[in-house]
C-alpha positions in Angstrom: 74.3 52.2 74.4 73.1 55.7 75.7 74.6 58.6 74.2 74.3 60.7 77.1 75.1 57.7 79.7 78.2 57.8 77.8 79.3 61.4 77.1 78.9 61.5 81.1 81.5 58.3 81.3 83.7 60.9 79.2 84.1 63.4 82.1 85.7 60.3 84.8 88.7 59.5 82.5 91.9 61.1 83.7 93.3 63.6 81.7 95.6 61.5 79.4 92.2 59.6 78.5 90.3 62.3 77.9 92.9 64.0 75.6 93.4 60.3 74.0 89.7 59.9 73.1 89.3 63.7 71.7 91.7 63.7 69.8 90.7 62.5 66.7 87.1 63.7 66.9 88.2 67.1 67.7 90.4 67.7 64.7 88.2 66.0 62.5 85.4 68.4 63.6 87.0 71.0 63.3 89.4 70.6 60.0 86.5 68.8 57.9 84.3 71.9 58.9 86.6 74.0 57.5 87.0 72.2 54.3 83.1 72.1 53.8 83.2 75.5 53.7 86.4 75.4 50.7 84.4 72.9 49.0 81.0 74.7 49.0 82.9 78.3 47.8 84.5 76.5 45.0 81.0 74.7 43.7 79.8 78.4 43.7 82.5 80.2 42.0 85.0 81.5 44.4 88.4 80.2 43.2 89.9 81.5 46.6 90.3 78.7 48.9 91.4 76.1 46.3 93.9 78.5 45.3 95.2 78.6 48.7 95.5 74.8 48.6 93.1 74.7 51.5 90.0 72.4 50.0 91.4 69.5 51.6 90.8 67.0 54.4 94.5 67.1 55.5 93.9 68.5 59.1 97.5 69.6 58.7 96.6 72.2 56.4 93.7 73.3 58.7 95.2 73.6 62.3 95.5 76.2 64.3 98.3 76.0 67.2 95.9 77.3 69.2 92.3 76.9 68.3 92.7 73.3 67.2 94.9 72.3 69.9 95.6 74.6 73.1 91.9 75.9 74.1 90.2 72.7 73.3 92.9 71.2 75.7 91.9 73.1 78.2 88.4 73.7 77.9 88.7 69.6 78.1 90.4 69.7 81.2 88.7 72.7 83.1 85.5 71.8 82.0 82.6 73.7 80.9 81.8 74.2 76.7 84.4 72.2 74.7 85.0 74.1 71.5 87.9 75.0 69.2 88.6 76.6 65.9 91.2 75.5 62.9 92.4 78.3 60.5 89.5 79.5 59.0 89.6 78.9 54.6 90.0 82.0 52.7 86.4 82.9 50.8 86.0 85.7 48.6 81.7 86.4 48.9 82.0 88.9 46.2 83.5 86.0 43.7 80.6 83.9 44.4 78.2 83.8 41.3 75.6 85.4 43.6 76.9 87.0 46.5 74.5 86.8 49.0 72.4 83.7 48.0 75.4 81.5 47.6 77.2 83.2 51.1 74.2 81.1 52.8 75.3 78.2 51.6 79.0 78.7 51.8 78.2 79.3 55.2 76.1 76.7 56.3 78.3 73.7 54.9 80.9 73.8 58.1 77.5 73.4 60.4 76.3 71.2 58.1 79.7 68.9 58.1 79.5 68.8 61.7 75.9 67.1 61.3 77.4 64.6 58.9 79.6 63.8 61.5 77.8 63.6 64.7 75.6 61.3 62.8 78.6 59.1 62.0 80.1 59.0 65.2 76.7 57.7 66.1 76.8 55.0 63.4 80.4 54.2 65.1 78.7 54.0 68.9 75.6 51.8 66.9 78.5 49.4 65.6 80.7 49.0 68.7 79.1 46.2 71.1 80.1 44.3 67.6 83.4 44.5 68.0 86.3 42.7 70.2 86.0 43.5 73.9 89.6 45.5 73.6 87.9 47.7 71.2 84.4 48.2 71.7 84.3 51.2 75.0 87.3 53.0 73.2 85.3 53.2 70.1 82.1 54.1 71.8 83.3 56.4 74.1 85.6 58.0 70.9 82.0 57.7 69.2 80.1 59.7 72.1 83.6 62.8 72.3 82.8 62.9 68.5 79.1 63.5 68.7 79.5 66.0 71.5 82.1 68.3 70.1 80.4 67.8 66.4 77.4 68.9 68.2 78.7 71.9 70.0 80.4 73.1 66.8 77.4 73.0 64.9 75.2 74.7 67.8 78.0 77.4 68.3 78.7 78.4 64.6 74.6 78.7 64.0 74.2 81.1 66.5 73.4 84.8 64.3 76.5 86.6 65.1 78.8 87.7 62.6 81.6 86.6 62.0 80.4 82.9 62.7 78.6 80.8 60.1 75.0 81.6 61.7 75.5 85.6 61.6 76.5 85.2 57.3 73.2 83.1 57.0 71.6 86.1 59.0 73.3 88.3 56.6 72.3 86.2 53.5 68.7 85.8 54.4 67.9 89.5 55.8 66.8 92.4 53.2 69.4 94.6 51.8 69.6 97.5 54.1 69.4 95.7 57.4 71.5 93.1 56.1 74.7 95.9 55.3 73.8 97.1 59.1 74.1 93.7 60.5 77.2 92.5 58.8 78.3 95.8 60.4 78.8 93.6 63.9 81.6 91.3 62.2 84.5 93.4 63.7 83.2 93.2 67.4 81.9 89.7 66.8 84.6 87.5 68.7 85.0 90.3 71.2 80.9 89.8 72.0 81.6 86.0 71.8 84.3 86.4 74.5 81.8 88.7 76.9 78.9 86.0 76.3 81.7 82.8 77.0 82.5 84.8 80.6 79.6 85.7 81.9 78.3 82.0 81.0 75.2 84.2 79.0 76.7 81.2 75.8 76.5 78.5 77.7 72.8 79.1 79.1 72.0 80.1 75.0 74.0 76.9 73.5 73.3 73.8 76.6 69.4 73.9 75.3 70.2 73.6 71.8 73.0 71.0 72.3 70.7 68.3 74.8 67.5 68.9 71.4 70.3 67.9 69.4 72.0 65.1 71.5 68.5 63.7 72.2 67.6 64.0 69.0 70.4 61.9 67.7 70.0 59.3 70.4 66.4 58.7 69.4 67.4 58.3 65.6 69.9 55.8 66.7 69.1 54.0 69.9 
């Protein structure tokens, strides 16, 4: 099966299919992403998050009304970027045994879930002709939802703007004094993310990245 032949059968279900086949993939992106980001914090020292009783994969204890279930709803529906977000786990950098080494790492498990799972829901399409005829386009087209918003996830939060997963990596990996400048962005971050979403400026940065990473995936696996 194509990956992209079937992420384009995606957009001519109705809108009671399309909500029934993102469903799972979309809180599983999103809550598991999270979690990675719990996990990774606690392997380097910060308490915070576990504390909170937020390591988990209990998407219940991840969503967010909104970001996990209202805007991906819609951006489903009205088209354009699908993206979400769930309620982001507490971490405390400055309890991490080193600060801004370990922050890169902290950051770049949620991207680096996403991965995991793109690659799964790919295993999932791989499997499908396999099964019984009721099952096997459900599963494959639930396989293509899950590598697309896995994928968009993972493109989104890399991009280098704080407060999102690529701009703490920027942080992490840039000297000292241009890295206390640059985390300096974080307040205006989701306002700049906003102005790039409406003036489509994010989807001409993010649709390049996502196709490399979609065709990339396809050729692995088909």
């Amino acid at each position: 099966m194509d990956i992209l032949g079937l992420i384009q059968a995606l957009s001519a279900l109705d809108a009671v299919q399309r909500i029934s086949v993102y469903v799972i993939p979309v809180i599983f992106a999103i809550t598991v992403h999270e979690a990675a980001h719990g996990y990774a914090a606690r392997h380097f020292g910060d308490m915070t998050a576990a504390a909170a009783g937020r390591i988990t994969l209990n998407p219940i204890r991840h969503i967010d009304p909104v970001g996990t279930l209202l805007v991906p709803a819609i951006t489903m529906l009205v088209g354009g970027i699908l993206f979400g977000w769930a309620k982001p786990v507490p971490v405390d950098f400055s309890r991490l045994r080193n600060p801004k080494r370990d922050m890169l790492w902290v950051a770049a498990a949620g991207p680096g879930a996403n991965l995991v799972m793109a690659l799964l829901w790919a295993m999932a399409i791989k499997i499908a002709p396999t099964l019984p005829a009721y099952a096997a386009t459900p599963v494959a087209l639930m396989g293509a939802a899950g590598i697309m918003i896995n994928t968009v996830l993972m493109v989104l939060n890399l991009l280098p703007l704080p407060p999102l997963d690529g701009g703490r990596i920027a942080v992490s990996l840039l000297p000292y004094p241009w890295a206390t400048r640059f985390a300096k962005i974080e307040p205006y971050g989701f306002i700049i993310l906003l102005l790039l979403m409406f003036t489509n400026i994010l989807g001409i940065i993010m649709w390049p990245l996502i196709l490399a990473t979609l065709q990339l995936i396809s050729w692995i696996f088909f």
